[in-house]
mmCIF file of the N, C-alpha and C atoms, coordinates in Angstrom:
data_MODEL
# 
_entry.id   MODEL 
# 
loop_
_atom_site.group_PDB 
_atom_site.id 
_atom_site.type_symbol 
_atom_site.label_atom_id 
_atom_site.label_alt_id 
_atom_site.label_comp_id 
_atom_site.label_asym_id 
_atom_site.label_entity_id 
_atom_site.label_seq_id 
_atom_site.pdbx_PDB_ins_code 
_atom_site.Cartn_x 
_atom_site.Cartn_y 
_atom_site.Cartn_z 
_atom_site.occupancy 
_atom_site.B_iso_or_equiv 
_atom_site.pdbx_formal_charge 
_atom_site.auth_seq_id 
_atom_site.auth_comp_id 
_atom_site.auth_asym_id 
_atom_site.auth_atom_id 
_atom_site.pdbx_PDB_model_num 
ATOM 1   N N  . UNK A 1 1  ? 0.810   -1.183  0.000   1.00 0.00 ? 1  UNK A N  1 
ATOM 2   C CA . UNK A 1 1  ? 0.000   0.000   0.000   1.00 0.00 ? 1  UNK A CA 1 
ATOM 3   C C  . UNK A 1 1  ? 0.864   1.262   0.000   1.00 0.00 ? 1  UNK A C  1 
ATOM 4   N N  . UNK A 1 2  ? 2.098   1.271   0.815   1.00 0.00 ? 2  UNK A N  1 
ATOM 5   C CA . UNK A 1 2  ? 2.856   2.668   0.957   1.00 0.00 ? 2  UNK A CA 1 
ATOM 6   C C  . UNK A 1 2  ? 3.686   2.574   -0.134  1.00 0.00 ? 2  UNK A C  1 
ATOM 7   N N  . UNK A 1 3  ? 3.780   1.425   -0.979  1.00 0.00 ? 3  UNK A N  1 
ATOM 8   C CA . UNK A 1 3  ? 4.944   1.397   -2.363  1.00 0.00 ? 3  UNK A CA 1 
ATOM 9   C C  . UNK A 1 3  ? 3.897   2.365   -3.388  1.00 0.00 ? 3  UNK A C  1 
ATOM 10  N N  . UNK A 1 4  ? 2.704   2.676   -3.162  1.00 0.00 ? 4  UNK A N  1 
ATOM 11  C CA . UNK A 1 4  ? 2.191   3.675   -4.185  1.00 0.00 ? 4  UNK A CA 1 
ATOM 12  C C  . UNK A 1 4  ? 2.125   4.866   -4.059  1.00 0.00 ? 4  UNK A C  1 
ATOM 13  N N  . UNK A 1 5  ? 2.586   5.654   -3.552  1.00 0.00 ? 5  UNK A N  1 
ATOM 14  C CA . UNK A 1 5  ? 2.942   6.986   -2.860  1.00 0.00 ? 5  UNK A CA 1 
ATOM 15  C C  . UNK A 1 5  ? 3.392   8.070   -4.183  1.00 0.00 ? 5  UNK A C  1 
ATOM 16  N N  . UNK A 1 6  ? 4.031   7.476   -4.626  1.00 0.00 ? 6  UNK A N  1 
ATOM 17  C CA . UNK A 1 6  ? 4.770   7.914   -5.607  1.00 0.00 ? 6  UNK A CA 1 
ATOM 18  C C  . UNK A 1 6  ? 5.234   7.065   -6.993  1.00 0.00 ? 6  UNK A C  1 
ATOM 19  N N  . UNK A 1 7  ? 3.890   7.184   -7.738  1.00 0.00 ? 7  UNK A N  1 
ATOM 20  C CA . UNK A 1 7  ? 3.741   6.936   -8.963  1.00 0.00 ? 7  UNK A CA 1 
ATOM 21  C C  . UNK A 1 7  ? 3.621   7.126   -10.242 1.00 0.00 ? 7  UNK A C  1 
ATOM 22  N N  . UNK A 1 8  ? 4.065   6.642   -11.823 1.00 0.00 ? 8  UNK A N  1 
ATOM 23  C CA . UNK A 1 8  ? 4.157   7.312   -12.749 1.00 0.00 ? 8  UNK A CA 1 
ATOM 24  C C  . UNK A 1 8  ? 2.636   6.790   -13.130 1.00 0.00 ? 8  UNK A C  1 
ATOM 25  N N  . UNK A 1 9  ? 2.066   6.745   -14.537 1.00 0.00 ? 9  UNK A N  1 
ATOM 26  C CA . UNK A 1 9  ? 1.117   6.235   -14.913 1.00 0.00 ? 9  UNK A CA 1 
ATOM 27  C C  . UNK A 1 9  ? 1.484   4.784   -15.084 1.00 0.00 ? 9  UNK A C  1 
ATOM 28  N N  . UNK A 1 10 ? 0.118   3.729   -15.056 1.00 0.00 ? 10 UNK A N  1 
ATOM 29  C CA . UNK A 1 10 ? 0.499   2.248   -15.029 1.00 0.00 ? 10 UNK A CA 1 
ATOM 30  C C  . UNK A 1 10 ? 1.251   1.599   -13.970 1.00 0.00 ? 10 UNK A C  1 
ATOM 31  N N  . UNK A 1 11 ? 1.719   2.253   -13.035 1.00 0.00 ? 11 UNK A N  1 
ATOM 32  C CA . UNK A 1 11 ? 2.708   1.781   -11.999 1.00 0.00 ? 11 UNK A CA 1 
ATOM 33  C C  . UNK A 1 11 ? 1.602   1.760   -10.623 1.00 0.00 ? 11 UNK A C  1 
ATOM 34  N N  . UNK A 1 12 ? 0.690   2.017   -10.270 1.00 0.00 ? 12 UNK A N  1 
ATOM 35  C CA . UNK A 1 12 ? -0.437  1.695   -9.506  1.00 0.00 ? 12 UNK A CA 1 
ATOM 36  C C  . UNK A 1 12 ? -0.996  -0.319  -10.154 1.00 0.00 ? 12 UNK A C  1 
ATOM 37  N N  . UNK A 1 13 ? -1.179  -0.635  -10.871 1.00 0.00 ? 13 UNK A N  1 
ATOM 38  C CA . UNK A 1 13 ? -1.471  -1.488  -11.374 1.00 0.00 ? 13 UNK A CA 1 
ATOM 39  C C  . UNK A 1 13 ? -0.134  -2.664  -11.183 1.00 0.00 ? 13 UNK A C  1 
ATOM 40  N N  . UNK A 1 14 ? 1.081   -2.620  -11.633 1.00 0.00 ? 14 UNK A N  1 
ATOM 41  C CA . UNK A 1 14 ? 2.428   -3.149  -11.375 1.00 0.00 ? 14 UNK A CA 1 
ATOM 42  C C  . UNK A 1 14 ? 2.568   -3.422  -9.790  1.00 0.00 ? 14 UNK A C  1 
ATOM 43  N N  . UNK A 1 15 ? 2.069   -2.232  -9.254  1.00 0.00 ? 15 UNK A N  1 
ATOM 44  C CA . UNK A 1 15 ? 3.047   -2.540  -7.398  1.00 0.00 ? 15 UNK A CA 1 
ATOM 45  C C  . UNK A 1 15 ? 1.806   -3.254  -6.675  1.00 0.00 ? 15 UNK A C  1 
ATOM 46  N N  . UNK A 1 16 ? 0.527   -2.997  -7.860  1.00 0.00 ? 16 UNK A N  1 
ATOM 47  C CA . UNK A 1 16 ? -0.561  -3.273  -6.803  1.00 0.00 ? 16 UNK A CA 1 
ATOM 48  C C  . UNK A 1 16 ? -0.646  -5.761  -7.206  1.00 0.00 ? 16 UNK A C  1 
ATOM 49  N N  . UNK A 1 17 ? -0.259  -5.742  -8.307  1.00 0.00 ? 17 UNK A N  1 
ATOM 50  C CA . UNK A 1 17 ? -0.133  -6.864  -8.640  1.00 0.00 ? 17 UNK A CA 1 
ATOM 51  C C  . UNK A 1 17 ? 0.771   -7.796  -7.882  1.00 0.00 ? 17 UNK A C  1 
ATOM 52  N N  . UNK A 1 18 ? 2.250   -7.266  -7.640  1.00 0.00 ? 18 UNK A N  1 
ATOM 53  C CA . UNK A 1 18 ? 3.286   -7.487  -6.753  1.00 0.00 ? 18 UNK A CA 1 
ATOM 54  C C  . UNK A 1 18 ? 2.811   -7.737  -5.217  1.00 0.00 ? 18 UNK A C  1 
ATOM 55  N N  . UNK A 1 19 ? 2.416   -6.339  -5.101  1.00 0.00 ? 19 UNK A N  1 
ATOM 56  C CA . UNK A 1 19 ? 1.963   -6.887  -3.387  1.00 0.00 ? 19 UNK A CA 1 
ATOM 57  C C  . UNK A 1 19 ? 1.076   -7.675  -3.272  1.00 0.00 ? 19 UNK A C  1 
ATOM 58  N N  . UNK A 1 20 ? -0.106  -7.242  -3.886  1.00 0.00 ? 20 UNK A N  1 
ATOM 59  C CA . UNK A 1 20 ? -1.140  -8.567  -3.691  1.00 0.00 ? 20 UNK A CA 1 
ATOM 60  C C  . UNK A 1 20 ? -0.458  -10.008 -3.838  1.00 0.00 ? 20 UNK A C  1 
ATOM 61  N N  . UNK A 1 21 ? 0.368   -10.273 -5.410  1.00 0.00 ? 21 UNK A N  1 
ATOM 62  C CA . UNK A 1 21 ? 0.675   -11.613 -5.523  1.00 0.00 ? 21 UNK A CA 1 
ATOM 63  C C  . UNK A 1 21 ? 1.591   -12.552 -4.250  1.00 0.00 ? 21 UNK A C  1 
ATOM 64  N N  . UNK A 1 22 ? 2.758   -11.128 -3.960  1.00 0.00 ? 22 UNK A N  1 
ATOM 65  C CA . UNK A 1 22 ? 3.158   -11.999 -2.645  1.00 0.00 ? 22 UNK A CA 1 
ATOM 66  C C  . UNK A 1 22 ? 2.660   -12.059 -1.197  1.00 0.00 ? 22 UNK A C  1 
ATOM 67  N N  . UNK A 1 23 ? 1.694   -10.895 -1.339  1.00 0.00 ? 23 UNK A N  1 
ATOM 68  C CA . UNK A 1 23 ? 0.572   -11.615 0.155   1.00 0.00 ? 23 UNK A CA 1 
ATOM 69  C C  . UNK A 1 23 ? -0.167  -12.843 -0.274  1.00 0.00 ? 23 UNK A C  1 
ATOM 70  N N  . UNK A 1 24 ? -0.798  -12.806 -1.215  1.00 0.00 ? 24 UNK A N  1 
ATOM 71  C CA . UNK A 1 24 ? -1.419  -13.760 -1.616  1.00 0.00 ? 24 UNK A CA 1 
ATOM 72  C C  . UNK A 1 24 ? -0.550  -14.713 -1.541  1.00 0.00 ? 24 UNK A C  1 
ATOM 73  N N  . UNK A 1 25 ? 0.280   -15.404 -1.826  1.00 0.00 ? 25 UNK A N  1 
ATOM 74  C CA . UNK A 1 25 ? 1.438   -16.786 -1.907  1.00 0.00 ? 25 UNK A CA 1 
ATOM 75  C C  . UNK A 1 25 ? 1.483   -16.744 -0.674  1.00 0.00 ? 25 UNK A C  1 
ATOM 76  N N  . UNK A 1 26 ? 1.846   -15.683 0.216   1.00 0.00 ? 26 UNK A N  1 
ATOM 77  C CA . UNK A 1 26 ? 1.972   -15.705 1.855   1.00 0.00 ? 26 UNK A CA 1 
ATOM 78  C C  . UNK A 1 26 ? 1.079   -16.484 2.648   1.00 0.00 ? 26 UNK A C  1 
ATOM 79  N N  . UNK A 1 27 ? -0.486  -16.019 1.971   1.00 0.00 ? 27 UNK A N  1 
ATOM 80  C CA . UNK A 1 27 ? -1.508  -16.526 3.251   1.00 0.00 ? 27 UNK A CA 1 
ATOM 81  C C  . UNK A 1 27 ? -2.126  -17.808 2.006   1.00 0.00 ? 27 UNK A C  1 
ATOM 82  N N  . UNK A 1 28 ? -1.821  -17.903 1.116   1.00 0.00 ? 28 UNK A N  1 
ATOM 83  C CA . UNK A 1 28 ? -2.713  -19.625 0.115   1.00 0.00 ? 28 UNK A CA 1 
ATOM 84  C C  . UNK A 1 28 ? -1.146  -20.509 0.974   1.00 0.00 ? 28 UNK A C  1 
ATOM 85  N N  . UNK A 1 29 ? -0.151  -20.114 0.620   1.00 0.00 ? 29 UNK A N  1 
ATOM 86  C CA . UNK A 1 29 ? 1.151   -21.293 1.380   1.00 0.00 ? 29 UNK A CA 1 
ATOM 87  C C  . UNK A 1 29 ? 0.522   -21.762 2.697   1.00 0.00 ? 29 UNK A C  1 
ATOM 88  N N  . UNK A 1 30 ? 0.175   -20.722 3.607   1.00 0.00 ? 30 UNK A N  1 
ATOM 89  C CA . UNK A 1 30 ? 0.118   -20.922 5.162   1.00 0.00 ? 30 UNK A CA 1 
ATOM 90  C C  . UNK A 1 30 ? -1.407  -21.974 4.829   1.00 0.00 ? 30 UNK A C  1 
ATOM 91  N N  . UNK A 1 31 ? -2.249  -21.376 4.770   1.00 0.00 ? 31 UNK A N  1 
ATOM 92  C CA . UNK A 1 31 ? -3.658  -22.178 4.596   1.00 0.00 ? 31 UNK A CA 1 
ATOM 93  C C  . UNK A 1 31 ? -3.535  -23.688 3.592   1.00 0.00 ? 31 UNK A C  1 
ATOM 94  N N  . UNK A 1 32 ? -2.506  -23.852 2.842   1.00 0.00 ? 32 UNK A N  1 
ATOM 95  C CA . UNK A 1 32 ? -2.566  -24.857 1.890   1.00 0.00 ? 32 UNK A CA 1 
ATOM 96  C C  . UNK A 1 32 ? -1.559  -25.785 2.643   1.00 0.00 ? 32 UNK A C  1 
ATOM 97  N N  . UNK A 1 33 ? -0.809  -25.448 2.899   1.00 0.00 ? 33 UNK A N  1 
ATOM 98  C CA . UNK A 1 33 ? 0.202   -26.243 4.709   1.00 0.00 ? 33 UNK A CA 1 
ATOM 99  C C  . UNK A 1 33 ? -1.228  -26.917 5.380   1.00 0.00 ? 33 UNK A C  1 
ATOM 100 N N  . UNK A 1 34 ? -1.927  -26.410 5.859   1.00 0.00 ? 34 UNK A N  1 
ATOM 101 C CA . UNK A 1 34 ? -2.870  -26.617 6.536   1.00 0.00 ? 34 UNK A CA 1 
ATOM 102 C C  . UNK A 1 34 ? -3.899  -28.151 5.879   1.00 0.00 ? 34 UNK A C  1 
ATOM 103 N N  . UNK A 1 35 ? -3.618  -28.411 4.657   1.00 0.00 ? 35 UNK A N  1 
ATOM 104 C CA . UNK A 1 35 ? -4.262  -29.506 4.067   1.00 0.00 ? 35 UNK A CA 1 
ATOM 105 C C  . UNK A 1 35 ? -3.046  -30.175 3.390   1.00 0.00 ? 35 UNK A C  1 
ATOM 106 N N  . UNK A 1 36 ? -1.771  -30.083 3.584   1.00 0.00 ? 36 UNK A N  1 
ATOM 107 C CA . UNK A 1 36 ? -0.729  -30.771 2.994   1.00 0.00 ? 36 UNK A CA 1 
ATOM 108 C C  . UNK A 1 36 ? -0.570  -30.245 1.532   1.00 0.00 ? 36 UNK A C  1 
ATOM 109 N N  . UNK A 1 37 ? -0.842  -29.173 0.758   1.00 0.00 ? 37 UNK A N  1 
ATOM 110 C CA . UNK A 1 37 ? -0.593  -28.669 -0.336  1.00 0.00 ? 37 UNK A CA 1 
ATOM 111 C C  . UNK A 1 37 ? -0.182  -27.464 -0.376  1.00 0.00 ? 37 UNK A C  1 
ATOM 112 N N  . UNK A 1 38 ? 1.007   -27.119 0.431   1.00 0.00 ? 38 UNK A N  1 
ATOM 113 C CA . UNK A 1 38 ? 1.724   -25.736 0.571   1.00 0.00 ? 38 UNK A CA 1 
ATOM 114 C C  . UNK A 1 38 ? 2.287   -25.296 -0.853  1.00 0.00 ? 38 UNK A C  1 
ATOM 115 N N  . UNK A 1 39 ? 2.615   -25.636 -1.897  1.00 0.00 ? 39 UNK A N  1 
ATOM 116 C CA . UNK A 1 39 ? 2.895   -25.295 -2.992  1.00 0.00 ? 39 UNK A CA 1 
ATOM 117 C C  . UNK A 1 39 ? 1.947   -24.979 -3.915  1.00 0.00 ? 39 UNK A C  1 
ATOM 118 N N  . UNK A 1 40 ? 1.229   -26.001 -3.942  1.00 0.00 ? 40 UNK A N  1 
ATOM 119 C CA . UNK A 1 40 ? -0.201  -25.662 -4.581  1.00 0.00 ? 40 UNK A CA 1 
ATOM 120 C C  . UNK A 1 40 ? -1.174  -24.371 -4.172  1.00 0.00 ? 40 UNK A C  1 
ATOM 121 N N  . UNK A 1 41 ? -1.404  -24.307 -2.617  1.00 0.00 ? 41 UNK A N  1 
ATOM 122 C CA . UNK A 1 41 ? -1.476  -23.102 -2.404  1.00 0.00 ? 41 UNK A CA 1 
ATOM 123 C C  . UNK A 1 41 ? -0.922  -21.863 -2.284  1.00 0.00 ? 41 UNK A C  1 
ATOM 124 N N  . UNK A 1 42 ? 0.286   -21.903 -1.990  1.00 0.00 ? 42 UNK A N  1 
ATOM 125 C CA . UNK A 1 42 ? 0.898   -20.717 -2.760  1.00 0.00 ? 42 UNK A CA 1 
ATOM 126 C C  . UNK A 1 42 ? 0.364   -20.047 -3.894  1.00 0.00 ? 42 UNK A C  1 
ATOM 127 N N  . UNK A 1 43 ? 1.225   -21.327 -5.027  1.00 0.00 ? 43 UNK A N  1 
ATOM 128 C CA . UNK A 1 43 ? 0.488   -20.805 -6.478  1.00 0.00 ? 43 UNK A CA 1 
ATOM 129 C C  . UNK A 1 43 ? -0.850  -20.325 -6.465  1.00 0.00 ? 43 UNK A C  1 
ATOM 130 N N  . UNK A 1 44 ? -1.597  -20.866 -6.035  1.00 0.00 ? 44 UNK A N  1 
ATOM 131 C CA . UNK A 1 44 ? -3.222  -20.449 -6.365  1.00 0.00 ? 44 UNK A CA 1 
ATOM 132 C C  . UNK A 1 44 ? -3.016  -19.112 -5.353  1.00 0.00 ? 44 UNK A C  1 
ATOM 133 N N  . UNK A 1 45 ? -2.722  -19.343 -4.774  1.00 0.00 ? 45 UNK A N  1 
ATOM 134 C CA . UNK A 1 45 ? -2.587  -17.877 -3.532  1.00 0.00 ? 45 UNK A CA 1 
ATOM 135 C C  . UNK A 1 45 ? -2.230  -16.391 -4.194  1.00 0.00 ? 45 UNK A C  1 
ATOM 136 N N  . UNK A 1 46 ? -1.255  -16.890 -5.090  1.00 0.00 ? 46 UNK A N  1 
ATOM 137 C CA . UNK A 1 46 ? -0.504  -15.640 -5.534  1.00 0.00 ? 46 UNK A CA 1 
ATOM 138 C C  . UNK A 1 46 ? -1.073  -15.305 -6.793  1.00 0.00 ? 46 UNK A C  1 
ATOM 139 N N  . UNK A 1 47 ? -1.007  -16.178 -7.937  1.00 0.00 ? 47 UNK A N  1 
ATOM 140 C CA . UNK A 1 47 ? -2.252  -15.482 -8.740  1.00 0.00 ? 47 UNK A CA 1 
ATOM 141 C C  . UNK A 1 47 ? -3.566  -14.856 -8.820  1.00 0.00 ? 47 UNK A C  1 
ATOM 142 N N  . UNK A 1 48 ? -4.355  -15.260 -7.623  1.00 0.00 ? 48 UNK A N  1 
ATOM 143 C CA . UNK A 1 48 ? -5.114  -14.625 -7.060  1.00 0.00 ? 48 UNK A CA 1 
ATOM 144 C C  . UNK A 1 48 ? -5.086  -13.548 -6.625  1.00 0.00 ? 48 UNK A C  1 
ATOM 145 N N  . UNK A 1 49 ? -3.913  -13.157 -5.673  1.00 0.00 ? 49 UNK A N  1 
ATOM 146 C CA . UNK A 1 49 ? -3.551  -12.711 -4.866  1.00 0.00 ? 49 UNK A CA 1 
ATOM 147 C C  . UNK A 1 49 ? -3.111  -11.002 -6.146  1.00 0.00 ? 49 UNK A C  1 
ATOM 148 N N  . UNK A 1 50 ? -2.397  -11.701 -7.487  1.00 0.00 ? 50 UNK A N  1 
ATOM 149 C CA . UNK A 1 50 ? -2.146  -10.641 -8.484  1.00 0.00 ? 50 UNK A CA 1 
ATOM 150 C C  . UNK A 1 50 ? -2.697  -10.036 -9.320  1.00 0.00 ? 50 UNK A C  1 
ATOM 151 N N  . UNK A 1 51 ? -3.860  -11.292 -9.844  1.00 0.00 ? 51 UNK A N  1 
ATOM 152 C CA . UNK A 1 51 ? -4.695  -10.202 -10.250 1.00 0.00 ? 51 UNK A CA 1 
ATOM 153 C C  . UNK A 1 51 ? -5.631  -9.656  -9.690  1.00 0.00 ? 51 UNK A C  1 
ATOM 154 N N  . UNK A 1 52 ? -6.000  -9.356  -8.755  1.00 0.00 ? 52 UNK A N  1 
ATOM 155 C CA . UNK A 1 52 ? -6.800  -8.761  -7.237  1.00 0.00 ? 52 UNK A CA 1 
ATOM 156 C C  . UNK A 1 52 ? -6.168  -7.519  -7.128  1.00 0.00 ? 52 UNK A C  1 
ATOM 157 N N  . UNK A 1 53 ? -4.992  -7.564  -6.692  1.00 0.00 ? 53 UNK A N  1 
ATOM 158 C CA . UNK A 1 53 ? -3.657  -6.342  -6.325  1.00 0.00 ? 53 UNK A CA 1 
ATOM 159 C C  . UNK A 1 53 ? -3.704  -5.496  -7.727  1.00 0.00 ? 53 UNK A C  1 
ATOM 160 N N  . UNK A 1 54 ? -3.534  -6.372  -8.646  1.00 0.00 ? 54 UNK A N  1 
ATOM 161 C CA . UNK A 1 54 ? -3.608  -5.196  -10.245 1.00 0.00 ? 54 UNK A CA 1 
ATOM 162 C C  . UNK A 1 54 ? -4.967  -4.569  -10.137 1.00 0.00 ? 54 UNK A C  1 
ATOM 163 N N  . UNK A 1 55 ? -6.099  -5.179  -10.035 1.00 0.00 ? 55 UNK A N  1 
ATOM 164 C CA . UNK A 1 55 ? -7.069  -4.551  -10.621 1.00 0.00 ? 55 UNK A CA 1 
ATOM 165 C C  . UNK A 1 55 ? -7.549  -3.188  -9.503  1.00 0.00 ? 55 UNK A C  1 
ATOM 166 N N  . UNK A 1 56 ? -7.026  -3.755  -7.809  1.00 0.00 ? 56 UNK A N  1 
ATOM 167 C CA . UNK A 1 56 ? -7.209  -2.210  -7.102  1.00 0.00 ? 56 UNK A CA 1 
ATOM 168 C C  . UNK A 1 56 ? -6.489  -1.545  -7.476  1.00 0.00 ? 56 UNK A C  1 
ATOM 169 N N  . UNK A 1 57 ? -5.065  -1.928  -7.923  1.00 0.00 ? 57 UNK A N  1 
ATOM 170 C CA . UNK A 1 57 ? -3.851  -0.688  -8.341  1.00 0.00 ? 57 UNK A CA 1 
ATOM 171 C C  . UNK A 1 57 ? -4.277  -0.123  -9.365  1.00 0.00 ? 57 UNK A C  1 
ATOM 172 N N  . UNK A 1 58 ? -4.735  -0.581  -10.616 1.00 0.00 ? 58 UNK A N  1 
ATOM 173 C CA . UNK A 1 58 ? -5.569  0.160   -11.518 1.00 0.00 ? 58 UNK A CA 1 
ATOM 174 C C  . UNK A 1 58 ? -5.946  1.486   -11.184 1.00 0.00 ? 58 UNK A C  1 
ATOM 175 N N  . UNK A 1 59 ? -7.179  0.559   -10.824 1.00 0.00 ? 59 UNK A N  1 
ATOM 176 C CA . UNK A 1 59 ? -8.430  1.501   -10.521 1.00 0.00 ? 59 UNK A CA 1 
ATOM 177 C C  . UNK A 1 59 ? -7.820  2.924   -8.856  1.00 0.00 ? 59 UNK A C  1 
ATOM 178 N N  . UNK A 1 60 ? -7.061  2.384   -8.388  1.00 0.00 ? 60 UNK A N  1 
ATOM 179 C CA . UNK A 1 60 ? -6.537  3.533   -7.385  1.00 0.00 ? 60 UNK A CA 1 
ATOM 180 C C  . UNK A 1 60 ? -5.461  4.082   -8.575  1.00 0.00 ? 60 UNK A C  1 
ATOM 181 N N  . UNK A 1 61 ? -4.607  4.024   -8.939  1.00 0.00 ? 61 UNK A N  1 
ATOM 182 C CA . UNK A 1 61 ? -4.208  4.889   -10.126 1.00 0.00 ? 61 UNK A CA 1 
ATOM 183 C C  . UNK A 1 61 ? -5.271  5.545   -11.250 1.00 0.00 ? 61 UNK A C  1 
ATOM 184 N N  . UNK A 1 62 ? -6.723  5.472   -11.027 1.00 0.00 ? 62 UNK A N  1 
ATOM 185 C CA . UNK A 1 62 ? -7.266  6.380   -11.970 1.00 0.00 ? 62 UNK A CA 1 
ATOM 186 C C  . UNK A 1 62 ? -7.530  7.100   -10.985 1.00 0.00 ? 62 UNK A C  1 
ATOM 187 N N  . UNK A 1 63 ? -7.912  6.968   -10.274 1.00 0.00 ? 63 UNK A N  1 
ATOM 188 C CA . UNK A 1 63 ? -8.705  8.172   -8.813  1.00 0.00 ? 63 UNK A CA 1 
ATOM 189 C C  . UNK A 1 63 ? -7.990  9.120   -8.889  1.00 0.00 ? 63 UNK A C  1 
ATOM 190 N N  . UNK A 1 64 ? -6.376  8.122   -8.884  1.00 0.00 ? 64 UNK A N  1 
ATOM 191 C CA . UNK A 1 64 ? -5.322  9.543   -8.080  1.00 0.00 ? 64 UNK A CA 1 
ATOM 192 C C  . UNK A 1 64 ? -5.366  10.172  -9.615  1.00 0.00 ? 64 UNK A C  1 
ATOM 193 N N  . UNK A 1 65 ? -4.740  9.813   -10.497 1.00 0.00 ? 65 UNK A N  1 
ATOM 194 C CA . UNK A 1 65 ? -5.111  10.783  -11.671 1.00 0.00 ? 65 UNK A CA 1 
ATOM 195 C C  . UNK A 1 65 ? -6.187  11.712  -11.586 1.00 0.00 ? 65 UNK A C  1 
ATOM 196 N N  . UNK A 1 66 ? -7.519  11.695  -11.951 1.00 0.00 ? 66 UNK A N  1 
ATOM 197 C CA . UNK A 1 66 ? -8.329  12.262  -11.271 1.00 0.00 ? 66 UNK A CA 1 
ATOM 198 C C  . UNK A 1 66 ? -8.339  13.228  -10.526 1.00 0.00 ? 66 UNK A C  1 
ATOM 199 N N  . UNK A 1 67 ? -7.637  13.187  -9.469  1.00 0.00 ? 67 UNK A N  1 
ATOM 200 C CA . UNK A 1 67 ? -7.732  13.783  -7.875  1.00 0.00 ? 67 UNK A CA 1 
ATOM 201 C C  . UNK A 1 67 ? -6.232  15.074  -8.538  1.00 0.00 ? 67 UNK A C  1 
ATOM 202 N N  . UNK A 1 68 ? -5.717  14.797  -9.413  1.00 0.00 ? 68 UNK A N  1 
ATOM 203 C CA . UNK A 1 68 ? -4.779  15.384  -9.812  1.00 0.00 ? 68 UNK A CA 1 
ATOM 204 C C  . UNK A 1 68 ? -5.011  16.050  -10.646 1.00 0.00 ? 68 UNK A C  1 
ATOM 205 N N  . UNK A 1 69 ? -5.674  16.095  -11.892 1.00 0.00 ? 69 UNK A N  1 
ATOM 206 C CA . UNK A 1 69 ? -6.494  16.978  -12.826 1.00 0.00 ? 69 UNK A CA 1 
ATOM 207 C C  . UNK A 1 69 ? -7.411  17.884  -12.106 1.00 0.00 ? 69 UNK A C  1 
ATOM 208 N N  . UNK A 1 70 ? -8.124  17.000  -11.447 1.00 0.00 ? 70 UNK A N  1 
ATOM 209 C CA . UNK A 1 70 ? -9.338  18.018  -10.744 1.00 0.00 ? 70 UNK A CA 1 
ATOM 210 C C  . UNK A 1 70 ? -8.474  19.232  -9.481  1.00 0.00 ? 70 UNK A C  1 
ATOM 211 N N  . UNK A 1 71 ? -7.250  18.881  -9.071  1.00 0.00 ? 71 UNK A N  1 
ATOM 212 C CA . UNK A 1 71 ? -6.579  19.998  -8.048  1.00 0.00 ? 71 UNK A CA 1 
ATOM 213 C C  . UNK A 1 71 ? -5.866  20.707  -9.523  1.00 0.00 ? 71 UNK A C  1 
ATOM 214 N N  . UNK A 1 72 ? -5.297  20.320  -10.601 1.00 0.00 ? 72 UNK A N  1 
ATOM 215 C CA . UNK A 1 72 ? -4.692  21.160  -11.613 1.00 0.00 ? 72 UNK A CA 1 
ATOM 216 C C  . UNK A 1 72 ? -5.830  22.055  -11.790 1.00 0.00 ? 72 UNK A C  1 
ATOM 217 N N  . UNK A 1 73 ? -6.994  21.808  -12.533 1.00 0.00 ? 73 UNK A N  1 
ATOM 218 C CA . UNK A 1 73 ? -8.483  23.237  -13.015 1.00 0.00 ? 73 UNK A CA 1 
ATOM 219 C C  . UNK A 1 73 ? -8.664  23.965  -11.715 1.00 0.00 ? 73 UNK A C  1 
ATOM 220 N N  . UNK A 1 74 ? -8.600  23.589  -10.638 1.00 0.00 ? 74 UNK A N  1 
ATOM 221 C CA . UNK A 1 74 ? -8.946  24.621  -9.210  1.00 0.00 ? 74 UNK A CA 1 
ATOM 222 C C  . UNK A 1 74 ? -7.717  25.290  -8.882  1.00 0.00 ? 74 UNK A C  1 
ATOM 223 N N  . UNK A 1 75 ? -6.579  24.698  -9.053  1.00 0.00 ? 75 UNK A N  1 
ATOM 224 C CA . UNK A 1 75 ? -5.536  25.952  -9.133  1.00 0.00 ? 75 UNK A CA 1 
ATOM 225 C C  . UNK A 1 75 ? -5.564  26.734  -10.159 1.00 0.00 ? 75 UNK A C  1 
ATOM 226 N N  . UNK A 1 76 ? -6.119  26.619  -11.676 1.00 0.00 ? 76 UNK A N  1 
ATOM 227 C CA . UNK A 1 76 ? -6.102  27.182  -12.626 1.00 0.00 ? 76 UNK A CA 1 
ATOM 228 C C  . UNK A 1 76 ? -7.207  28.023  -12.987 1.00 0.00 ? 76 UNK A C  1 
ATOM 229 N N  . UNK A 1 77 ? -7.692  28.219  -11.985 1.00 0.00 ? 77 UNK A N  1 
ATOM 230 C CA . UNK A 1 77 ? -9.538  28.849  -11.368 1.00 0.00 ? 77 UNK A CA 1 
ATOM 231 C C  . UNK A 1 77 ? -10.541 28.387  -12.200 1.00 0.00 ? 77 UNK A C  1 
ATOM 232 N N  . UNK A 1 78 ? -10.373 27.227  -12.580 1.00 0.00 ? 78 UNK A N  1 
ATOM 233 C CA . UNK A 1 78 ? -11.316 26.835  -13.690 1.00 0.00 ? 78 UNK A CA 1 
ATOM 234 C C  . UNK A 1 78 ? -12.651 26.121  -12.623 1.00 0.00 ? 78 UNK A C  1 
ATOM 235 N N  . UNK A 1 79 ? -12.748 26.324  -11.573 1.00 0.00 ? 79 UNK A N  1 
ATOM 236 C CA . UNK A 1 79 ? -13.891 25.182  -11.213 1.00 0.00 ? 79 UNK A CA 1 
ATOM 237 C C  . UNK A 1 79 ? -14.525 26.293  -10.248 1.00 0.00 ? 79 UNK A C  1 
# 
């Protein structure tokens, strides 16, 4: 969450894929241990886990865009 602080365009989507994928591998490993398929859950953990993380990083990289145009027209007295 704090690796997006400071982003170009498309890079909300990248860090948000990353973190999700390795939380995700983090908690499918631990829970898939739990039935004797720690690898298996991983994997399923982390793909899950990435495209989940991309699609909030996305979509929180349009907001902040957004939130950035709309403070550019109100400094520019347009609103």
């Amino acid at each position: 969450m704090f690796l997006s602080s400071c982003e170009t365009p498309g890079q909300g989507a990248t860090t948000g894929a990353l973190v999700g994928g390795g939380s995700g591998a983090l908690v499918g490993g631990i829970i898939g241990h739990q039935s004797g398929h720690t690898t298996e859950g991983a994997l399923i953990g982390g793909a899950v886990g990435a495209v989940g993380g991309g699609v909030v990083g996305h979509q929180q990289g349009q907001i902040n865009q957004m939130n950035r145009e709309n403070a550019y027209y109100r400094n520019q007295g347009r609103y």
